[in-house]
N, C-alpha and C positions, 0 to 999 in steps of 0.2 A: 287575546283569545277568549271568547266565549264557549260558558262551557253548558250547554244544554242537559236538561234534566227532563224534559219533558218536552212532546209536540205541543202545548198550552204558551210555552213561553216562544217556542218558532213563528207559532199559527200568523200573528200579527203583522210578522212582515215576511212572513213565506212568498216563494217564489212561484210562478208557475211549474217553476220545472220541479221544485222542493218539492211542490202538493203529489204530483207524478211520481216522484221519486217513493214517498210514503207509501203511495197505493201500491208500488210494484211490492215494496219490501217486505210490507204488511201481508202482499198475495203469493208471495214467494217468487216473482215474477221478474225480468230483466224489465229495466227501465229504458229505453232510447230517444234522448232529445231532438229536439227539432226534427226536420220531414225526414230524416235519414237516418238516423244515428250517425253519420261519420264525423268527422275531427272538423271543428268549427275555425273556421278563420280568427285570426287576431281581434279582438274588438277595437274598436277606435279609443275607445273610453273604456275601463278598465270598471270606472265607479256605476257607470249604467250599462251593462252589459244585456244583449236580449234576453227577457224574462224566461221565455220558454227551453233557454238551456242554462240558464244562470243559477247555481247551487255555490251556497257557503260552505267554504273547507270546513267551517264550525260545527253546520247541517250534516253535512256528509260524515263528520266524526261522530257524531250521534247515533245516528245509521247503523253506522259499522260495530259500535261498542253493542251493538244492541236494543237499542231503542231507549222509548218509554213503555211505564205499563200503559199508557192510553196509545201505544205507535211500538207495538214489539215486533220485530224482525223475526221470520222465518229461520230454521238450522238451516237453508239455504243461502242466508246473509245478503249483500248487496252484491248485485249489477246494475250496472252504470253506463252508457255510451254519450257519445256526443258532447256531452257538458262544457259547460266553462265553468271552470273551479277557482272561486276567489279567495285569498284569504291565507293565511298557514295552514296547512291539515300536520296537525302535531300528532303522532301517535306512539309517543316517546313512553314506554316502558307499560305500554298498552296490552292489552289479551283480544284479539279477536276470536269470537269463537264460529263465524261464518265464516264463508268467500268470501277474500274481496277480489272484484271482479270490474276491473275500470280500464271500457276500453275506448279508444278513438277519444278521448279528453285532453281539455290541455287546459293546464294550470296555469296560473299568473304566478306562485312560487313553490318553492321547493316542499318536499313533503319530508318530514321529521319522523322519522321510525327507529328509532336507536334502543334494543332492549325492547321491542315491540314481539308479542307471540302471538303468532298468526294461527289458529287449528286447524285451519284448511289452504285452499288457495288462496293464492295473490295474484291479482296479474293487474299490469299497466299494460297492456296489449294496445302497442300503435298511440298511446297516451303523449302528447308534452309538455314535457315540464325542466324548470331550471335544475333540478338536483334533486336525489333520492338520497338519503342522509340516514342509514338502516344500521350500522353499524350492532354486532351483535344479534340481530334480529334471528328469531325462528319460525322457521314455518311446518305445519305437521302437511301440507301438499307441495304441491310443485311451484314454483315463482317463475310469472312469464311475464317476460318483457319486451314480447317480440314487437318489431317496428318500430318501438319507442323511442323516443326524442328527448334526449338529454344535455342542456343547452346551460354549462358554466364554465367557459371561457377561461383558462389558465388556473381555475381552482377543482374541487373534485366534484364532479358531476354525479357519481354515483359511486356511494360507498358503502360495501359490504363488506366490510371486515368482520371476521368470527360468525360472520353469519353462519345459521345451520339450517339446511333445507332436508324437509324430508323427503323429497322426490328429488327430483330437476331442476336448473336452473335455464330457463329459453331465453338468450338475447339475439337471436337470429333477426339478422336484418336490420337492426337497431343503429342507430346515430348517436354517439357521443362525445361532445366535445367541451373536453375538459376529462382531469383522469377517473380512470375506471379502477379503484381499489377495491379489489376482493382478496387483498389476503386473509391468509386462514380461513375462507373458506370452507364450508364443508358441505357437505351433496352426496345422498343416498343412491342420486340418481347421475344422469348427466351433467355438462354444461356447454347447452349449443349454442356458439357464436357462428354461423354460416351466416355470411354476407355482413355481417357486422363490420361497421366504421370506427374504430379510435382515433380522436384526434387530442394528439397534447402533445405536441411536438416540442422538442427540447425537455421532455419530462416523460414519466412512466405514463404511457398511454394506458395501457391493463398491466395493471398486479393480480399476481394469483400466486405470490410467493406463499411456501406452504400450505397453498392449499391442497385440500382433499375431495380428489371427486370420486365417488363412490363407482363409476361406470368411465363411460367416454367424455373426452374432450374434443370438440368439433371448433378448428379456428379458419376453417375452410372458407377460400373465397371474404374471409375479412381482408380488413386493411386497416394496416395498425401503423398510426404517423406516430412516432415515440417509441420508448421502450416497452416492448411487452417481455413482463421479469416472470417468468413460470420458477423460477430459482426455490428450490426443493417440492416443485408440486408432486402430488401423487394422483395417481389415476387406476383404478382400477380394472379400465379399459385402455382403450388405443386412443392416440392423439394423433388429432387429423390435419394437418397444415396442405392440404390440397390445393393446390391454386390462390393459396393466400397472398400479401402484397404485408412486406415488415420493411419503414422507412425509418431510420434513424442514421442518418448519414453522421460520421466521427463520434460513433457511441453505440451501443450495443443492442442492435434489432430485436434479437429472439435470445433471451439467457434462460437456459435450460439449465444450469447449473444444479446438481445434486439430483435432478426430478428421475422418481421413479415410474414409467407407462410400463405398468402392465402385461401390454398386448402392444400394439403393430403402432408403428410412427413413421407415419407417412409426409412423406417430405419431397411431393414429387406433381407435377403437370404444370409445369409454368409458373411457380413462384419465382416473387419478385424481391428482392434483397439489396437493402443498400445499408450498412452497417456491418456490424460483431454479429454472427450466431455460435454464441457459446456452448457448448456441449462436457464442460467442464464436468467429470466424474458422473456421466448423465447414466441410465441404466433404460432399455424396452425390450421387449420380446423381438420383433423381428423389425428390422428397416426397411422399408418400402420407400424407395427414393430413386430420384434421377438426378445422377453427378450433375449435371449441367443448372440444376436448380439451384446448388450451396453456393455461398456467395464467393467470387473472382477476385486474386488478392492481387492483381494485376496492375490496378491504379492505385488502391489504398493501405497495400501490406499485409499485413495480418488482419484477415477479414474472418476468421474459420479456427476456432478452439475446437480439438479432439480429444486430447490428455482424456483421460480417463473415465470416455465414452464406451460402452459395454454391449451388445448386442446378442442374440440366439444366433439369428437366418438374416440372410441380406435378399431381399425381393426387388431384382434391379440388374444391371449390368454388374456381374462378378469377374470379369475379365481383368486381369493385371496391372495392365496397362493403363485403363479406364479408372481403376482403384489407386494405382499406383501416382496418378493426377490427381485424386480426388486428397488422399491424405498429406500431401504434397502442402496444397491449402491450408492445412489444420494441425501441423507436426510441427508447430514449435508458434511461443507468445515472449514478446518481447525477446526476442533475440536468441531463446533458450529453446536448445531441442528437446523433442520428449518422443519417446521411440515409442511408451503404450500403441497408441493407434495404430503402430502397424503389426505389433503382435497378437492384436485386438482380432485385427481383419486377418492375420497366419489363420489363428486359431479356427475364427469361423471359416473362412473358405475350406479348410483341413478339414475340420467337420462337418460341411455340405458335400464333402467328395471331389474338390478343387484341388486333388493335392499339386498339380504343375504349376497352377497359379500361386497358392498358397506359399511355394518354394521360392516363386520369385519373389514374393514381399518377403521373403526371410534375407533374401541375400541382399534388396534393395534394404534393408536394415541395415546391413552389415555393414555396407556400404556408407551408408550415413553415419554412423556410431563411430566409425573409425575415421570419417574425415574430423569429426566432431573433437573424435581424442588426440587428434592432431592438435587441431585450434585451440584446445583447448590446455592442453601442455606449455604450450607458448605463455594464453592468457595467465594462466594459473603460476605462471613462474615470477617470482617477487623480487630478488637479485638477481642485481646484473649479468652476474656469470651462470645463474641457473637459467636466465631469459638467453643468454648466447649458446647455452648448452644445450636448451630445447629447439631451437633456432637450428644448429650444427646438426641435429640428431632426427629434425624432421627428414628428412629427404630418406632418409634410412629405414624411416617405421613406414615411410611412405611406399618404396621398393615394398616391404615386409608385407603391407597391406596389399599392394596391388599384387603381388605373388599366390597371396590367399585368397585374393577374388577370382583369378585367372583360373589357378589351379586347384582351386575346392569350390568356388562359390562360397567363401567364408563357412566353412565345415559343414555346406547345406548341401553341394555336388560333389560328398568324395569321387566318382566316377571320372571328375574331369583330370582329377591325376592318373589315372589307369590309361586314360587317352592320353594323354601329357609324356607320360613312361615309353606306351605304344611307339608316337612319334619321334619323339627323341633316339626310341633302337632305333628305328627305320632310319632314321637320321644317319647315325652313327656307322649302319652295314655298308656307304657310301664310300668313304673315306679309307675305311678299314679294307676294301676288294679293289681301291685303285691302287692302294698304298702295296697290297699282298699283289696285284696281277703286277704293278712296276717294279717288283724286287727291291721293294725297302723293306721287309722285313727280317731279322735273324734269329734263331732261339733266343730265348731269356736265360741262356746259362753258361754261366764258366766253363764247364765241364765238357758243353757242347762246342761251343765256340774253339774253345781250343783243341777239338777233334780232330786228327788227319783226316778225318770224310768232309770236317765244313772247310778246313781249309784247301781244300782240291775246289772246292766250288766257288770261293769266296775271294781265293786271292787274285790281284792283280792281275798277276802275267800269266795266269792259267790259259791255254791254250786249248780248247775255241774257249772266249769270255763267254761267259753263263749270263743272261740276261736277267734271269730270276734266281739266284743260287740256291734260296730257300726253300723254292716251289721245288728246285731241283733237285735237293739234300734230301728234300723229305720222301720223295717220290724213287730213289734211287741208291740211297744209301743204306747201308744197315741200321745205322745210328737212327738216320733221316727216318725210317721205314716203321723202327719200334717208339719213337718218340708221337707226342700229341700230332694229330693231324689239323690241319689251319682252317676253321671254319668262319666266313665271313659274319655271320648269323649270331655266331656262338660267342665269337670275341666282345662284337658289340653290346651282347646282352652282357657280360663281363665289366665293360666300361660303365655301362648304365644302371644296372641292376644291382644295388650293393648288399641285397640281400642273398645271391644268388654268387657260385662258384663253380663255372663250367672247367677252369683251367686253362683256359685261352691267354689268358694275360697272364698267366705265371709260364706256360711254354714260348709265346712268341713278344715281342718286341719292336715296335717300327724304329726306323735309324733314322738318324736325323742329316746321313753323309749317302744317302745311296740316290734320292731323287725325290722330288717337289712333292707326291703325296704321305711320301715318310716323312718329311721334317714338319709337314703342317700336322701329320698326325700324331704326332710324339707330342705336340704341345696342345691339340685340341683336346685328346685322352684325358688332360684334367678338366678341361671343362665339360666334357661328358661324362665324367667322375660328380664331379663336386653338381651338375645337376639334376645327375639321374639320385644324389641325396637327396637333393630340395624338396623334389616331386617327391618322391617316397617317405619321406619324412611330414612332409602335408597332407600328401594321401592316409597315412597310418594315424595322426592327430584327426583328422578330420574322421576318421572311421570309428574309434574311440571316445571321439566329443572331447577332446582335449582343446581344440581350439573352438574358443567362447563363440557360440552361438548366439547371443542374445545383443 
């Protein structure tokens, strides 16, 4: 590298385009090569390139540092179009104190800007070249690199790591092939990638881990072949994924891992997804998405990390159903469930005013967590006899569990035991009115029984036989007359209700010798006993929060 000190030692073998170049810079003036300024074709020859666009990277570092005192640069600094740039342009721990401003050019190599401080603008606008090599670089303006062409193959094409920009950062539209590292990044302003190409497939297409953008992030309508690692960015805007295209097939498309968006993360109109989109502990104001966009674990498994993804408001299909497929995809990694994501979306739906959908992602929790603690009983049992015991004892918490979903919605619809309770009386008045119109029933009492009134009714050879003696006794006798009277209604809420004591079961009794619906109802009595506990005993946990909701 030559390093120029003055136009005196240029002059000599100055270019036509050099001498142009001087007079714009010297007038404050954009320079533009040949009849157009636009982006010059490849030259054939690299060593004789056409005069009238042909500048040394060596020329052009002169320029930008500022001149000579016989060749001083404007506070305007250099613009540049059309060129063909020969040479290294090192600008390696440089100060510019103008623009640079270089657009439609294309380099023969890479430009060296590492620990380079820009005071104003940069732009490579629509420029190409093999590699921008910036690492640590600052700029007191904006850095655009729209349309620009960045061509190093399997190595890094453009590296901004710790770069610090005082505006913005423009890659809109831009081509690069080979990776794009800007971690640590930092940006007062934006960073627009709309319509941006990453290509580095099998490797990190764009890093932007840890970086910091001061405003929005726009990945809109890119197409990113590799990994694009956002893993702990921060935004203090919305992050745009609109129509973008993330191909990393058996490795991790889009890792959002830790990144904080600010505002709205939109994830929705026809993106395309072949890989991981991670969302591991990801945190934004509001989701703007369409289910049908997140990627399908259909063919490849676990395609969709949710674990302990955070949001305000969902802008999008909030229906159940639709939600309830969506986290389906994203609720568990390698084989492990993780229930966050759906308490995640309870929460918010509950706080949008969804409380019926909201209820159903609680119960579809419920659901899952306890098949899980199934499974997982078994796995978790290390001896033999604890592995048979868990074995023997599944089917049992299984009953237990499916009782609690039936009959509470896992402590989320105490209601559906009140309905449960309801049914089962109505159930129960059935049995209890064919068994009392067939004369299976007699007192519940010694006292009665061995009464000369029930026995005129009740024995054998009594003459006419009494078809119902009880209906008879009661309706007729003295005894019969001051004793409980037999309510079909009353008895059954008796059987079922075991909070409740109307007296029906303490005065009457079906027989299990007098006809077919007294012997079935003498023995179904404990099973409308022992379930009218169940449901009430569910009902009352479930109303109290005794049984685990989460």
């Amino acid at each position: 590298m030559q390093r120029f000190k003055s136009w005196d030692e240029i002059e000599p073998t100055a270019t036509e385009a050099e001498r142009e170049l001087k007079a714009a810079v010297e007038a404050g003036k954009f320079c533009r090569c040949g009849p157009d300024g636009q982006t010059p074709p490849e030259p054939d020859d690299w060593s004789r390139p056409p005069s009238d666009r042909h500048i040394r990277a060596d020329v052009l570092r002169f320029f930008l540092l500022g001149g000579g005192q016989d060749s001083p640069a404007t506070e305007s600094g250099v613009g540049l179009a059309g060129a063909l740039i020969n040479g290294d342009l090192n600008l390696t721990d440089c100060e510019i104190t103008g623009n640079m401003l270089l657009h439609n050019c294309r380099f023969k190599n890479g430009i060296y800007a590492a620990r380079c401080t820009a005071l104003k603008n940069v732009s490579l606008d629509s420029c190409k070249l093999p590699f921008l090599a910036a690492h640590g670089l600052k700029t007191g303006g904006q850095l655009d690199f729209e349309g620009a062409e960045f061509q190093n193959k399997d190595e890094i094409a453009l590296n901004l790591q710790n770069a610090d920009i005082g505006q913005s950062l423009f890659l809109s539209s831009a081509k690069i092939f080979g990776a794009a590292d800007l971690k640590s990044l930092k940006t007062s302003g934006q960073l627009s990638c709309i319509g941006t190409e990453f290509q580095n497939e099998g490797g990190k297409a764009l890093n932007l881990q840890n970086a910091d953008i001061g405003q929005s992030l726009f990945l809109s309508s890119a197409k990113i072949f590799g990994e694009a690692d956002l893993n702990g960015l921060n935004t203090g805007g919305q992050l745009s994924c609109i129509g973008a295209e993330f191909q990393n097939k058996d490795g991790r498309a889009l890792n959002l891992q830790n990144a904080n968006i600010a505002k709205d993360f939109f994830f929705r109109d026809q993106i395309a997804v072949q890989g991981v989109v991670d969302l591991n502990a990801a945190r934004c104001g509001d989701l703007v998405d369409d289910p049908d966009c997140w990627p399908d674990d259909a063919q490849n498994g676990e395609n969709l990390i949710l674990d302990g993804f955070t949001y305000h408001r969902i802008f999008g299909p909030t229906d159940a159903r639709t939600r309830l497929n969506w986290l389906a995809q994203g609720d568990r990694w390698n084989g492990e469930f993780f229930p966050q994501p759906y308490k995640q979306l309870a929460k918010v739906l509950h706080d949008m005013g969804h409380e019926a959908d909201a209820t159903k992602v609680r119960v579809a929790l419920g659901k899952k967590l306890r098949h899980h603690a199934c499974e997982e009983r078994i796995a978790n049992a290390k001896h033999p006899i604890q592995r048979l015991w868990a074995k023997a004892t599944t089917p049992a918490l299984w009953i237990w569990h499916s009782l609690s979903l039936l009959l509470t919605g896992h402590g989320f619809r105490p209601e559906r035991s009140l309905i449960a309770l309801v049914l089962l009386w109505g159930l129960a008045t059935i049995p209890a009115h064919l068994a009392w119109e067939e004369g299976s029933f007699a007192p519940n009492s010694a006292v009665a029984l061995q009464s000369e009134s029930w026995a005129t009714y009740s024995a054998d050879h009594s003459y006419p036989p009494h078809p119902n003696p009880a209906k008879d006794w009661s309706l007729t006798s003295t005894i019969g007359r001051d004793w409980e009277s037999f309510n079909r209604y009353a008895y059954a809420a008796d059987l079922v209700v075991p909070i409740i004591d109307l007296g029906q079961t303490d005065a009457w009794a079906p027989s299990t010798e007098r006809g077919w619906w007294g012997w079935h109802l003498w023995w179904a009595r404990w099973v409308f006993t022992l379930a009218g506990w169940i449901v009430t005993a569910l009902g009352a946990a479930a109303l109290t929060g005794v049984i685990r909701r989460e």
